[in-house]
N, C-alpha and C positions, 0 to 999 in steps of 0.2 A: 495731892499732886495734880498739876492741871493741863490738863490735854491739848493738844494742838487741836486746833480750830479745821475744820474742813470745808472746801467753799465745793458747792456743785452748782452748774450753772447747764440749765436747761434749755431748751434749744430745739429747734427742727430745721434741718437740712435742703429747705426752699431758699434757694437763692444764693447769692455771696454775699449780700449784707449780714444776714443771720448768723454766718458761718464768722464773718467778718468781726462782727460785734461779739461776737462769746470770745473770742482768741484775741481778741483790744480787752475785755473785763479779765480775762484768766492771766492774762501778760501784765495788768495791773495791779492782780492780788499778789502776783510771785512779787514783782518791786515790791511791794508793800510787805514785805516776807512770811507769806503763806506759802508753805512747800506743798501743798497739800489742797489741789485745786484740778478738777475735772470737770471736762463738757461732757454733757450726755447728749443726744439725740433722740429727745422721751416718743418722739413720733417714732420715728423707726423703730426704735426698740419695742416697743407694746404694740405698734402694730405696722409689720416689714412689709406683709401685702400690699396693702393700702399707701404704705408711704410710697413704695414703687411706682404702683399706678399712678398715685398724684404726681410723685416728681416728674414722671414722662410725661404728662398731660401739661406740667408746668413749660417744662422743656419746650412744647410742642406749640405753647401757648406763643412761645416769641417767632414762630415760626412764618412766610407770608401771609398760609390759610389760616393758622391758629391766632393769628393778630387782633383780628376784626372782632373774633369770640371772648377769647382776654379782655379786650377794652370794654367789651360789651359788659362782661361780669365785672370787673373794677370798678369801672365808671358808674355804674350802673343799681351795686350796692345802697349807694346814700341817699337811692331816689325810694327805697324801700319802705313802707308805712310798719313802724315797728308799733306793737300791743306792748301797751304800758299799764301795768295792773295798781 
């Protein structure tokens, strides 16, 4: 006998794109007829502390003062000399 299929689709709760794009992939497996389709939220779930504090630092990032610090870490990233072994 052969089982239905189960899709899980992983995910963290930073922003509305993230949230956006898991609920566009889960609305496509159901048309494609997976009944049988869940987001998880693997940050929050393994670790709620952490995702709290980040999110409100996230929040805070768009905020006037938190603007200038955001850009600074975003932008900021890809001037980083990464070790290449």
């Amino acid at each position: 006998m052969l089982r239905e299929k189960s899709i899980l689709i992983l995910t963290a709760h930073f922003g509305e794109g993230h949230i956006q794009t898991a609920e566009a992939l889960a609305q496509t497996f159901v048309k494609k007829g997976y009944t049988r389709v869940n987001i998880c939220d693997l940050y929050g779930e393994a670790y709620p502390a952490m995702h709290s504090l980040a999110k409100n630092l996230l929040i805070k990032g768009f905020s006037r003062f938190g603007s200038p610090f955001y850009k600074a870490f975003y932008y900021g990233t890809d001037k980083l000399n990464y070790i290449h072994s």
